[in-house]
N, C-alpha and C positions, 0 to 999 in steps of 0.2 A: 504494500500500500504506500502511498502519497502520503506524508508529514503534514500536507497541504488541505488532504482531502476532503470533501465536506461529505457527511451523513445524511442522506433523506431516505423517505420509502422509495422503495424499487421495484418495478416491477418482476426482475432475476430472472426473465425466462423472454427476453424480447428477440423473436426470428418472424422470419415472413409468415411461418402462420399465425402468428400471434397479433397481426394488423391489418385490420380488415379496412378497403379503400371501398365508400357504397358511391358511386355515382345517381343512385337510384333515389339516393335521400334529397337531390337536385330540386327544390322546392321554388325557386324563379325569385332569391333573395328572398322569403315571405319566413323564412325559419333559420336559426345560427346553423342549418346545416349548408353546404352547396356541393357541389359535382366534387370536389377536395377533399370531402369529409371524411375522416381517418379517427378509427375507434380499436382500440386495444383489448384483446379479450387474455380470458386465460389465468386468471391472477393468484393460482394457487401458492405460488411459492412467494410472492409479495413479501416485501418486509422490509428492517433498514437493511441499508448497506451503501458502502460511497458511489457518490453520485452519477460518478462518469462508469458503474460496473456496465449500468444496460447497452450503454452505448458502444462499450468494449466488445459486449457479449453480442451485438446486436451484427457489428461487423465480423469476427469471428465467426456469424453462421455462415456468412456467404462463401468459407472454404468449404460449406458442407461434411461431411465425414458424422450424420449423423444415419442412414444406414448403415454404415459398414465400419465406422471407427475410422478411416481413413480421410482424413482433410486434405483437401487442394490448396494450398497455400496459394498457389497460383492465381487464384481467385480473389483475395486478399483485393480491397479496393486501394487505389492506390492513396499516400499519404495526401494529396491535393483533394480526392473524396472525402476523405474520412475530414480534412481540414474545411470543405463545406459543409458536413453533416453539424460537426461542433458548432460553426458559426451560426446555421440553422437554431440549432439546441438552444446557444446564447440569446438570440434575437427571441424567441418564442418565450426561451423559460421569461427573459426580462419585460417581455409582452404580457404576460400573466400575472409575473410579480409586481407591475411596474416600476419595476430595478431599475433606479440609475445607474448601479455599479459602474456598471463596462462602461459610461459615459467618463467617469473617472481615472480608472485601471487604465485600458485603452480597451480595447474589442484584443485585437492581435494579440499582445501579450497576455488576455487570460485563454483567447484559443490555444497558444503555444500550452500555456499550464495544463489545461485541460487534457490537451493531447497525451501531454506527460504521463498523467495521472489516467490515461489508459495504456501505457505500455509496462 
């Protein structure tokens, strides 16, 4: 772990099946859902754990290897993906929280940390 890292709940189990994208929930703006709408199922192993696990865990599936034990590394997105995803991650969670943080921090310098604190 990260000296750095912060604790929240997790969801501990995030892969493609665990995200379901509805297009179907597309209500013509009349509902907080639209064509984008992305809902999380699954939450049995929930719980804390540092922050940046899901998102570790969430890249990690994309080698796959969960038939057969056997991971593709190859598959591995590259460090510029995973460097989008965080910044994603950043914007949304401070969208939620309405965090100034990263107005402070800078943005860059808490994605570089964040990154960290998934390898």
């Amino acid at each position: 772990h990260h000296p750095d890292a912060p604790i929240a709940f997790c969801h501990n189990d995030v892969n493609a099946g665990n995200i379901l994208v509805d297009g179907r929930l597309d209500s013509g703006g009349s509902s907080c859902y639209d064509k984008d709408s992305v809902a999380t199922i699954d939450y049995e192993y929930g719980a804390l754990n540092y922050t940046m696990y899901d998102m570790a865990n969430f890249i990690c599936e994309h080698c796959g290897g969960n038939d057969n034990g056997i991971p593709d590394y190859k598959l591995m997105p590259s460090l510029e993906l995973q460097r989008k995803l965080v910044q994603e991650y950043i914007q949304e969670r401070d969208r939620v929280m309405d965090n100034k943080a990263t107005k402070h921090v800078g943005e860059d310098e808490e994605v570089t940390k964040l990154l960290s604190q998934m390898q």
